[in-house]
C-alpha positions, -999 to +999 in steps of 0.1 A: +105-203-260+096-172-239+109-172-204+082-168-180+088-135-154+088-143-116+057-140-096+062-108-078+039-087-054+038-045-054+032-038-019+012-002-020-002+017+003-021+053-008-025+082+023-058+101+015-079+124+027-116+108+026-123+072+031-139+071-003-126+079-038-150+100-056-140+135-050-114+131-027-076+132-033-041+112-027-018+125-010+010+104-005+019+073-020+042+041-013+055+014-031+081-017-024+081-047-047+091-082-035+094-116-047+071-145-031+090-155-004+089-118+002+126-106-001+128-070-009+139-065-044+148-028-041+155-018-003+139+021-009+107+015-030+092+041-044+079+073-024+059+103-034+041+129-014+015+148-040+020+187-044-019+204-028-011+243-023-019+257+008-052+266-001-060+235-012-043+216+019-074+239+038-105+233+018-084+194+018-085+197+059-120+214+060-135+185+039-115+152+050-131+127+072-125+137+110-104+107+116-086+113+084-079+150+096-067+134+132-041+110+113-023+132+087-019+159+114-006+137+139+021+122+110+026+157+098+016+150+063-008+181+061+023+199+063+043+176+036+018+189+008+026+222-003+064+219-001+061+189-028+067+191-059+047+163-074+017+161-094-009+134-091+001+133-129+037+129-117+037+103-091+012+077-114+043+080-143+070+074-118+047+053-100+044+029-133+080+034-139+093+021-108+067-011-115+077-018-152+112-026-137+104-056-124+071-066-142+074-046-179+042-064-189+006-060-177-007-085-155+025-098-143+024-080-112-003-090-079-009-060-053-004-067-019-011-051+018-032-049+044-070-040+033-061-035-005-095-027-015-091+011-003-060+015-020-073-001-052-104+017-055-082+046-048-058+035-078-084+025-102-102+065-098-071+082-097-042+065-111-058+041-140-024+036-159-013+020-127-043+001-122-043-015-156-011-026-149-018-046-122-029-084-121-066-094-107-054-117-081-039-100-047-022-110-014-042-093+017-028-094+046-059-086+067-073-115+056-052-136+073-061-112+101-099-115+100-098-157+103-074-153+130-102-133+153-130-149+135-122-187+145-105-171+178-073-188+170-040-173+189-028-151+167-003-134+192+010-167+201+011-181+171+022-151+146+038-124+172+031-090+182+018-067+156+024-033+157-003-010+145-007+012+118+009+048+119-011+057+086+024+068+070+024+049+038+061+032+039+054+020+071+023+009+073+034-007+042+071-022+059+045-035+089+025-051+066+052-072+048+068-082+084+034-097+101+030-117+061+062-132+073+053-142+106+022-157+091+042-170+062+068-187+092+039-204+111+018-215+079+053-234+070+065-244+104+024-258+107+022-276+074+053-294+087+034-306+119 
């Protein structure tokens, strides 16, 4: 009898420089994997910044979404581009490696994150290998979000401060994974009402 693998969720979070796919390019990319009760199985994930020349980094900046531009020169990640050297090509193999250590078959592994559609329209254009790899079904954290302030329930009170997003993949990633546990706390401390 085959021993069934452990649920497990790939947090991921892509930087980019346009808010759509088509045409644009990843830049950095950011990956921890957990276990449902979201304990970090590996404590430094996986963490890539993709190689753009300088040249490219200016026809990147000269194109990218003004808000976009804003963000990755605030974090410095502009900068972080031309002194990498990783390939999109590079980062989706390592990328696929560091997943097939904990979920070695297809399917076996659910993105999650805050607003996961971007980054999986993202992966599905750029990095398909990884794509495939992934299961259908996801955990979004912004979803919990959303109900909050669309049934104007406390969600300071009841799940904490959140802090907001710096746009630097780990931790916008590491920020997502502690407000699921808040919500994860008062979903179980509730049910036990």
């Amino acid at each position: 009898m085959q021993q069934q693998a452990p649920d497990l969720l790939l947090w991921m979070d892509l930087e980019t420089d346009q808010l759509t796919p088509a045409g644009g390019s990843i830049l950095e990319v950011a990956a921890y994997v957990t276990d449902t009760d979201l304990n970090l199985l590996h404590n430094e994930g996986y963490h890539a910044v993709v190689h753009h020349s300088y040249e490219e980094v200016a026809d990147l900046k000269s194109r990218a979404h003004p808000k976009v531009l804003e963000m990755h020169t605030t974090t410095g990640l502009w900068s972080q581009l031309p002194v990498s050297n990783l390939t999109l090509a590079d980062v989706e193999k390592q990328l696929l490696a560091y997943i097939k250590e904990y979920a070695p078959q297809q399917r076996q592994i659910r993105i999650a994150g805050s607003s996961i559609r971007f980054d999986l329209n993202w992966t599905e254009e750029h990095m398909p290998l990884v794509y495939e790899h992934l299961h259908y079904r996801s955990l979004d954290v912004s979803a919990f979000v959303a109900a909050h302030q669309w049934w104007e329930l406390p969600y300071d009170s009841v799940f904490g401060e959140v802090e907001s997003s710096p746009h630097v993949a780990r931790l916008d990633i590491l920020n997502s994974l502690n407000e699921m546990r808040a919500i994860r706390r008062a979903m179980i401390t509730g049910a036990g009402r």
